[in-house]
C-alpha positions as a printed Julia matrix, in Angstrom:
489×3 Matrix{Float64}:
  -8.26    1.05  -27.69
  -5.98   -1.95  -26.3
  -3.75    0.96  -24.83
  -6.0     2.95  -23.37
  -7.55   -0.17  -20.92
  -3.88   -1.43  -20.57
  -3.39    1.63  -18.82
  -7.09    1.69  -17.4
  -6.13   -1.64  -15.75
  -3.32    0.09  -13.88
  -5.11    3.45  -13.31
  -8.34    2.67  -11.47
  -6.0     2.98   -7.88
  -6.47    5.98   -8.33
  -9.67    6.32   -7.9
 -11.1     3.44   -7.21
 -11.12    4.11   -2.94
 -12.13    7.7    -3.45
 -14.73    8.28   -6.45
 -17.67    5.68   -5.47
 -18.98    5.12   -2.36
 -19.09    1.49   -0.84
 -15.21    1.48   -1.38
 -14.14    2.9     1.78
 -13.06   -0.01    4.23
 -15.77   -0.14    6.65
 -15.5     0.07   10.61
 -15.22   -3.73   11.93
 -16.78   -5.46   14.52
 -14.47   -5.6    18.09
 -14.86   -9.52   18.07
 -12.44  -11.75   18.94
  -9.22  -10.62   16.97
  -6.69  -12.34   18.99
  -6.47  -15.31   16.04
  -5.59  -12.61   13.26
  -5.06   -9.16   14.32
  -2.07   -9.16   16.73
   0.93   -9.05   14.32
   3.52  -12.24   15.61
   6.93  -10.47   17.1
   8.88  -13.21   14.77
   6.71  -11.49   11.81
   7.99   -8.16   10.28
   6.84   -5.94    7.61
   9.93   -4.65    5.65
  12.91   -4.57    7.91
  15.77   -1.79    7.42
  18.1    -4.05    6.97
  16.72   -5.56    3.85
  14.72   -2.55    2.46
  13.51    0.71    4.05
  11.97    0.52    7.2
   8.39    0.03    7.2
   6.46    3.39    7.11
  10.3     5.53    6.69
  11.1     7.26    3.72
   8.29    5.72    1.29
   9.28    8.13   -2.41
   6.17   10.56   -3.05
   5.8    10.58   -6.7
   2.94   12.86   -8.3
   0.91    9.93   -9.02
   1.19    8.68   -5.15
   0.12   12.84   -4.68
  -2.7    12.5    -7.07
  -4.21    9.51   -5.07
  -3.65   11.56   -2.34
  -5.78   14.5    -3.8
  -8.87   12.33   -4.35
  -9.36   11.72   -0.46
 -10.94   15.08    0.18
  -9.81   15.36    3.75
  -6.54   15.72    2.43
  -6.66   19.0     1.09
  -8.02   20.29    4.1
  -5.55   18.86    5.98
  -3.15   20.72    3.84
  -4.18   23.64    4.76
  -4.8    23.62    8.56
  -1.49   21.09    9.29
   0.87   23.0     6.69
  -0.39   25.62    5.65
  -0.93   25.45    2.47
  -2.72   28.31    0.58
  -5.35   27.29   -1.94
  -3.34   28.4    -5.08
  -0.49   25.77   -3.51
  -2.67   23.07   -3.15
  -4.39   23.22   -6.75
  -0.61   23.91   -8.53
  -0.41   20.83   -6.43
  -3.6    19.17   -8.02
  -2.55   19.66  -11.28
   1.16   18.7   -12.15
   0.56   15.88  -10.05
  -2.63   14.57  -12.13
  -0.88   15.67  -15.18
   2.38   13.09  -14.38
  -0.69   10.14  -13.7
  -2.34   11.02  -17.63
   1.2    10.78  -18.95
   1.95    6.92  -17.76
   2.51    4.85  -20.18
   3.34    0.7   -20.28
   5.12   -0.52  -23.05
   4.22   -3.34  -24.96
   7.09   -5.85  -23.89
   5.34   -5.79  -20.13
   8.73   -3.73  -19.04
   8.14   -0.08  -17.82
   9.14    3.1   -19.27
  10.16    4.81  -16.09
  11.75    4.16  -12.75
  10.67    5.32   -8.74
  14.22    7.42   -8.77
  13.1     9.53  -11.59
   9.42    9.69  -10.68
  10.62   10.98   -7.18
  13.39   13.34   -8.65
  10.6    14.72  -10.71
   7.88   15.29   -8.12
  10.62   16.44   -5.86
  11.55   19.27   -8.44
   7.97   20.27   -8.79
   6.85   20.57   -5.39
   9.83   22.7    -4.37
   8.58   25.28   -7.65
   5.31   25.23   -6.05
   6.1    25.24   -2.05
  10.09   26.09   -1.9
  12.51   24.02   -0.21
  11.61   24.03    3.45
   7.63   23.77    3.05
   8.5    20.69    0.87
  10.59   18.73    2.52
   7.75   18.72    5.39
   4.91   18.29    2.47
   6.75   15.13    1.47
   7.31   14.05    4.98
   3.49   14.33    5.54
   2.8    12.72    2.23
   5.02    9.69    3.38
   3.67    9.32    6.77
   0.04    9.58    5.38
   0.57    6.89    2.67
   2.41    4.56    4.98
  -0.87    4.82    7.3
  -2.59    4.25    4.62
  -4.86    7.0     4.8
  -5.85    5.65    8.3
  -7.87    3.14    6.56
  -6.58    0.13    7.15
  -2.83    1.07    7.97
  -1.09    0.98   11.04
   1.84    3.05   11.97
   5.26    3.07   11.57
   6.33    2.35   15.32
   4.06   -1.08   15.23
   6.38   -3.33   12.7
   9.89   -3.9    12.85
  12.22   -7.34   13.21
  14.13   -9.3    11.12
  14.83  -10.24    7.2
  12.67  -13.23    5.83
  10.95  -13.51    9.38
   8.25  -16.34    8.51
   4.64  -15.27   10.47
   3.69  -17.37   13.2
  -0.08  -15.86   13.33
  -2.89  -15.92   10.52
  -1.86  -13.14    7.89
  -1.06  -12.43    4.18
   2.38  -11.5     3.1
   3.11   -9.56   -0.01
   6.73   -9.46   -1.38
   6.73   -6.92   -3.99
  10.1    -7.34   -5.73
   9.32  -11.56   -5.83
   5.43  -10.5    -7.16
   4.44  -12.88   -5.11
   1.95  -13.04   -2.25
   1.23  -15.47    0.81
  -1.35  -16.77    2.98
  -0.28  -17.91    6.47
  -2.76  -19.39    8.69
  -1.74  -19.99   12.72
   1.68  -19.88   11.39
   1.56  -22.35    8.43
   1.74  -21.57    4.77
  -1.32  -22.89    2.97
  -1.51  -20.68   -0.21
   1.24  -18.71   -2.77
  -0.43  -16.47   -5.42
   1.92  -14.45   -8.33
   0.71  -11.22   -8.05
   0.88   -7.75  -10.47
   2.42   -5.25   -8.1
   2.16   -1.23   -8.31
   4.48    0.53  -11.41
   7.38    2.27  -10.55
   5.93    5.67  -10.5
   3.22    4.29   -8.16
   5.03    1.7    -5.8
   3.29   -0.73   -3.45
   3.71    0.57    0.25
   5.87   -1.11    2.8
   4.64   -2.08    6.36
   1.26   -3.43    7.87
  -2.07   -3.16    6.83
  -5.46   -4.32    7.31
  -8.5    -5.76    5.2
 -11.55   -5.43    6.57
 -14.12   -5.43    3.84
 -14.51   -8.03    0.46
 -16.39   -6.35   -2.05
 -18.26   -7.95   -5.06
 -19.12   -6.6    -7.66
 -17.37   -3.33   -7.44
 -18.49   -0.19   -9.73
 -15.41    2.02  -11.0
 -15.81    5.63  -11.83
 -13.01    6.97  -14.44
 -11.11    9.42  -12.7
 -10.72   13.21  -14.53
  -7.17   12.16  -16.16
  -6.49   12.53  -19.96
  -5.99    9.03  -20.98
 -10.09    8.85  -20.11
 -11.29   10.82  -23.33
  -9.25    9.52  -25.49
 -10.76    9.71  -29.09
 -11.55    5.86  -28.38
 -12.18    5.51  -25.41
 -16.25    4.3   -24.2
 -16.12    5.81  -20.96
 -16.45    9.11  -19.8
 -14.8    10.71  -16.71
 -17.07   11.0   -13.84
 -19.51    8.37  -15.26
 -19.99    5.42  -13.14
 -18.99    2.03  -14.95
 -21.37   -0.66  -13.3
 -20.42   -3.72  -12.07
 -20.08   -6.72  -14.23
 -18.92   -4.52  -17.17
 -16.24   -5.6   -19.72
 -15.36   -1.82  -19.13
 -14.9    -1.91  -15.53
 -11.14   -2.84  -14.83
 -11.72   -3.91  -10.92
 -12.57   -7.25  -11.88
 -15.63   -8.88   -9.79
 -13.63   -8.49   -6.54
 -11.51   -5.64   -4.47
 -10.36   -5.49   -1.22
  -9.56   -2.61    0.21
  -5.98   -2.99    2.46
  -5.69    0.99    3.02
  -5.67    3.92    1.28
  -4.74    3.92   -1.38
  -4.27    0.13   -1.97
  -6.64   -2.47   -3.6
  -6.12   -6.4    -3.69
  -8.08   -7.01   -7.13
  -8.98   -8.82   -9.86
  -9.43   -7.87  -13.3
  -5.96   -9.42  -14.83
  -4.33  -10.79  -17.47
  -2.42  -14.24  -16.61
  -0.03  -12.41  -18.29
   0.28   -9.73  -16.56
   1.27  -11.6   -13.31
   4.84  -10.94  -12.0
   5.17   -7.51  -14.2
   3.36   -3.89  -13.6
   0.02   -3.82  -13.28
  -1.41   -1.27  -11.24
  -1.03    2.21   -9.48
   0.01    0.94   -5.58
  -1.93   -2.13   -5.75
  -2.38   -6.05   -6.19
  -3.2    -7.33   -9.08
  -4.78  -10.84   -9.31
  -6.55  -12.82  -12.15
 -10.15  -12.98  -11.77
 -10.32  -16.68  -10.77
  -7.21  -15.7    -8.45
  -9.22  -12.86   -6.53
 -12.42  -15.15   -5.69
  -9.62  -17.61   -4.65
  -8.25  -15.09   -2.51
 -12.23  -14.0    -0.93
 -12.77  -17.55    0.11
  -9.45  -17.87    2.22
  -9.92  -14.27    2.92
 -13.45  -14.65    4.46
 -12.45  -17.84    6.26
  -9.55  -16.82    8.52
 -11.51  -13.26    9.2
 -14.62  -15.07   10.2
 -16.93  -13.91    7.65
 -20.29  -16.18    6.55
 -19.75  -16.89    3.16
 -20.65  -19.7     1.11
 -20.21  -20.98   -1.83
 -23.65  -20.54   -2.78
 -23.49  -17.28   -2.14
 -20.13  -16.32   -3.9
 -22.28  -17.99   -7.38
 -24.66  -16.05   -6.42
 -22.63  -12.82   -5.97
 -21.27  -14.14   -9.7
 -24.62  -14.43  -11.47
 -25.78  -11.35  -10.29
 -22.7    -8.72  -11.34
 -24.56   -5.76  -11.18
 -25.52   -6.13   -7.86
 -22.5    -4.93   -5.66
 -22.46   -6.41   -2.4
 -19.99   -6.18    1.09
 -18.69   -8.82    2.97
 -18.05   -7.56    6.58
 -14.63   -9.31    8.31
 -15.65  -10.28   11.68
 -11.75  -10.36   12.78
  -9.29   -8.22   10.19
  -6.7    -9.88    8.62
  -3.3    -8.35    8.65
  -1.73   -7.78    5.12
   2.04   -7.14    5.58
   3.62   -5.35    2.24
   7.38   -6.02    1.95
  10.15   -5.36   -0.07
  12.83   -7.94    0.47
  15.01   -8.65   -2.64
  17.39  -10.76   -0.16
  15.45  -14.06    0.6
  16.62  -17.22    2.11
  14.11  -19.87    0.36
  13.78  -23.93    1.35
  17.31  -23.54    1.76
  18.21  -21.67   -1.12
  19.47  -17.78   -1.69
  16.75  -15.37   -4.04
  18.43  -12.27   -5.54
  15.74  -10.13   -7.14
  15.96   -7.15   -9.09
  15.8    -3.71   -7.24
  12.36   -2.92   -9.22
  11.87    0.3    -7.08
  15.65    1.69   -6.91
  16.1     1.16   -2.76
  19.15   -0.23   -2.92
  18.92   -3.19   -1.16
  21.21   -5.48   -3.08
  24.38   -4.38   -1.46
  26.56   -6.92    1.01
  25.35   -5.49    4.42
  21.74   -6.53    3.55
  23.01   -9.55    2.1
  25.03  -10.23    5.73
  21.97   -9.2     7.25
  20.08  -11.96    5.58
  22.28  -14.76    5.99
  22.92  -14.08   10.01
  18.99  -14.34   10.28
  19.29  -17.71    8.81
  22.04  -18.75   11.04
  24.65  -18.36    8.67
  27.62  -16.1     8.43
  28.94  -14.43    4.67
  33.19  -14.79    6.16
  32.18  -18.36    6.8
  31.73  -19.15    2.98
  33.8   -20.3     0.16
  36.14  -18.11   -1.45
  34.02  -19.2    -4.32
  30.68  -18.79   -2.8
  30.82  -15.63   -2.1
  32.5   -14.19   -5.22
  29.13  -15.85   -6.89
  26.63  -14.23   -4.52
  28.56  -11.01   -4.8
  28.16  -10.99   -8.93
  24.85  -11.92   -8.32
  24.24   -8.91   -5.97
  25.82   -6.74   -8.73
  23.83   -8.64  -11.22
  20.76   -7.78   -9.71
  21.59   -4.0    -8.37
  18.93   -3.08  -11.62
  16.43   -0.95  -12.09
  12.76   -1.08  -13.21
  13.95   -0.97  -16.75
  16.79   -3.31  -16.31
  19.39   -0.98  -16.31
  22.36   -0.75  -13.63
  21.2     1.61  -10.76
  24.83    2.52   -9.98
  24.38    5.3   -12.86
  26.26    3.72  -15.39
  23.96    2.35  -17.92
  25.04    0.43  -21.47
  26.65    2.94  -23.89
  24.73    4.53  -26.55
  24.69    5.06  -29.77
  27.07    7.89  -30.6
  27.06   10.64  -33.73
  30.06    9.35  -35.23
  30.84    5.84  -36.82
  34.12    5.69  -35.3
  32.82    6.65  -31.82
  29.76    3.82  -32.96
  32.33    0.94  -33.86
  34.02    1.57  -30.64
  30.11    1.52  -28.38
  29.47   -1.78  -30.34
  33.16   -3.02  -29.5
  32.23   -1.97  -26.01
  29.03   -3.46  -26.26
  29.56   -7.04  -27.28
  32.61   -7.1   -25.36
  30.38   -6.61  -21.98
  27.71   -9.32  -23.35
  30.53  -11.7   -23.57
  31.54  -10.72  -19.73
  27.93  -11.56  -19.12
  27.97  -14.5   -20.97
  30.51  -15.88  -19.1
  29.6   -14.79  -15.7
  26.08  -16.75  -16.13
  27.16  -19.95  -17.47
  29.83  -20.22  -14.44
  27.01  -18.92  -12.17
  24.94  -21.88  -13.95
  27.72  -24.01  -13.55
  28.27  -23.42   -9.74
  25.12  -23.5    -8.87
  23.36  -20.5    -9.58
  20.26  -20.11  -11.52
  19.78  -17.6   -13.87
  18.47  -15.81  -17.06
  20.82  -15.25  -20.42
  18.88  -11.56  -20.54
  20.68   -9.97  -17.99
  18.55   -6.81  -18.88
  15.2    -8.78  -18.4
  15.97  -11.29  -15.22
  14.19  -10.81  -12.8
  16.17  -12.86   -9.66
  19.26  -15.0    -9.77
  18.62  -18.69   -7.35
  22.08  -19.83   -5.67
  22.31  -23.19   -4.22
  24.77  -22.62   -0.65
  24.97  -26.08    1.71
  24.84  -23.61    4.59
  21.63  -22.71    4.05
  20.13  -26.37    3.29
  16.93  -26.91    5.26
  17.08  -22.8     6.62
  14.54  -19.98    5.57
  11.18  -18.91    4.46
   8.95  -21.41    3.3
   8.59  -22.93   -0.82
   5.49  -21.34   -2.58
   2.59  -23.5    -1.24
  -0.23  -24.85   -3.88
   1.07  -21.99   -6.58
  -1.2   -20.09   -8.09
   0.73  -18.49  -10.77
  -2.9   -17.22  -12.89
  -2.85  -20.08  -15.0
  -6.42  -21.06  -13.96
  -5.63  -23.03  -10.28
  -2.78  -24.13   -8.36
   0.07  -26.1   -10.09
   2.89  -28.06   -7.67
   5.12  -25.48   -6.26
   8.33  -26.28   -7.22
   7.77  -26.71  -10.97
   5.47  -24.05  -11.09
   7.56  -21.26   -9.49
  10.6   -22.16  -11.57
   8.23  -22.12  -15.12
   6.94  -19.32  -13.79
   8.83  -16.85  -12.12
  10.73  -13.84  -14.27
């Protein structure tokens, strides 16, 4: 039973924008939106040079389809944009819901699978179903769609763009998947840091810009018709609504729709903070997520007190919507190159882009003023291990296609793996503690870090802003600097 709402916890995505009315982001009012709603030309979502463009190229996976399949316009769209026949579109339908009941999380908190295989394999399938020119213009549409998000809530493509680590000088919320980490800027100034669950890697968050419009309290879930639902223990059924306020009911007592088919939500473990968590979304403790409403509803102009958030807490059967008068821009990146109060962030390539390489790296560093020729000999051989380091998929393996040796059938071929084996550990060994030694922060797991922190005096006083008043799911806000370094990885 544990396993089965492990996974519920990451599957109600899915569903959760589609199934139940009172989900879909609502039409706001045209009030004055010049405060929030006017993304700042210093502000970008994910910039090419540190990640894909925002809105470009975002992997379809057959999960990503399967969200796709629960908006019914989409089918229909299908059909008079592509033409799509209905036998296509329900061969469609089905491998793709049949990849979302096979996900599985393991029990360490790492992930079984990565985005490259989980787009390799939807690629593969779609051709059988479509051949090879109909798909490659399926999974354009697919992209473009998601990246929209659905048109509710998204915007396109053509309105984001500038450069790496750009810090907002407007009133928004920035989400930095590979740092699980996530932002609230008001008029320019940091006021809030939250470590966040992000999307698994068969289900990645979006890049780009989107919107939230609506709060919602006490939302009802309705299990979606996947496998994993009617399970011999499982105590829902599929197509039953779960009400609000249930121990059953994975949302957690808030959601916020930022686009189809994102969530920000409640509903999780502390410990599952900075790991997997959901299908495409943002996954927050419960305390987190009414955190996140009150800040939420006060830069977008919404009437809400506290009186009325314990009242919207007593009463969690009652689901209730909390109109935006201004929407509040929610900017997804995916930056694993961050200048940081003056110090260089290497995270782990959780969604296989490739972004650790030395042009994004060059990229990053001339945006904070500071040029890769113009440091140490040293220096750079240490950020360029690190990049290397770090150039790992979501199961910690090297995305170059050369992962650790395994086992083989013979002992002598065996002896020689292990030889192999332990001789690379020692390598590793030794490249951390002189990484440690010169500076560089990092993990003895090189399998399980997840970001290596290099100290370079050209970058002292230069980048995006410290985590402000952390709020790493602990139940509040710990000081940032000790907090992010306890908690982090």
């Amino acid at each position: 039973m544990k396993s089965v709402w492990r996974i519920a916890g990451g599957m109600m995505c899915l569903s959760a924008l589609f199934i139940f009315g009172g989900c879909q982001a609502a039409p706001v009012s045209s009030g004055n939106t010049a405060a929030v709603a006017t993304p700042s030309p210093a502000s970008s979502a994910t910039p090419a040079a540190n990640g894909r463009a925002a809105g470009s190229n975002l992997p379809v996976t057959l999960p990503v389809l399967d969200a796709m399949f629960a908006d019914e316009s989409f089918a229909a769209d299908l059909k008079s944009q592509l033409q799509l026949t209905d036998e296509q579109i329900e061969r469609l339908r089905k491998v793709a819901r049949e990849e979302t009941g096979s996900l599985r999380e393991t029990e360490t908190g790492e992930h079984g699978g990565t985005t490259t295989a989980a787009t390799a394999r939807a690629a593969e399938q779609i051709k059988s179903v479509l051949g090879d020119e109909r798909a490659a213009r399926f999974s354009e549409f697919v992209s473009a769609r998601w990246a929209g998000g659905g048109g509710e809530g998204g915007t396109t493509a053509a309105t984001v763009g500038g450069k790496p680590n750009a810090v907002p000088t407007d009133t928004r919320i920035v989400v930095n998947a590979p740092a699980y980490r996530m932002d609230v800027f008001e008029n320019g100034q940091l006021v809030k840091t939250y470590r966040v669950g992000i999307g698994y890697p068969e289900f990645p968050l979006p890049t780009g810009l989107r919107r939230a419009n609506t709060i919602i309290f006490n939302p009802t879930w309705t299990p979606p018709d996947e496998p994993w639902v009617e399970s011999p223990s499982s105590k829902v059924k599929v197509g039953e609504k779960v009400e609000a306020g249930s121990p059953l009911n994975p949302l957690g007592p808030i959601k916020i729709p930022i686009g189809l088919p994102s969530l920000i939500h409640g509903g999780k473990a502390a410990a599952k903070l900075g790991s997997f968590a959901s299908h495409g979304c943002v996954g927050l403790t419960n305390a987190q997520v009414q955190d996140v409403a009150r800040m939420m509803a006060k830069i977008g102009g919404a009437q809400l007190t506290e009186e009325e958030m314990a009242t919207y807490a007593k009463n969690r059967k009652e689901t209730k919507e909390v109109k935006l008068e201004r929407p509040v821009p929610v900017e997804l990146r995916y930056e694993t190159i961050v200048v940081e109060d003056g110090k260089l962030y290497i995270y782990r390539d959780v969604y296989d882009r490739d972004t650790n390489t030395e042009a994004n790296l060059r990229a990053v560093l001339e945006a904070n003023g500071v040029s890769f020729d113009s440091l140490s000999e040293a220096e750079r051989a240490r950020v360029s291990g690190a990049l290397r380091q770090m150039a790992r998929d979501a199961k910690g393996n090297p995305t170059d296609g050369a992962p650790e040796a395994a086992p083989s059938a013979t002992p002598e071929a065996n002896n020689k793996n292990a030889s192999n084996k332990n001789a690379n550990k020692n390598a590793n060994d030794n490249a951390n503690k002189k990484t440690d030694a010169e500076g560089g922060k990092v993990t003895r797991t090189v399998k399980g870090q997840k970001e290596i922190v290099i100290e370079l005096a050209a970058l002292r006083g230069k980048g995006y802003p410290a985590p402000v008043a952390l709020d790493a799911g602990g139940g509040g806000a710990g000081k940032a600097a000790g907090a992010k370094k306890g908690k982090r990885g």
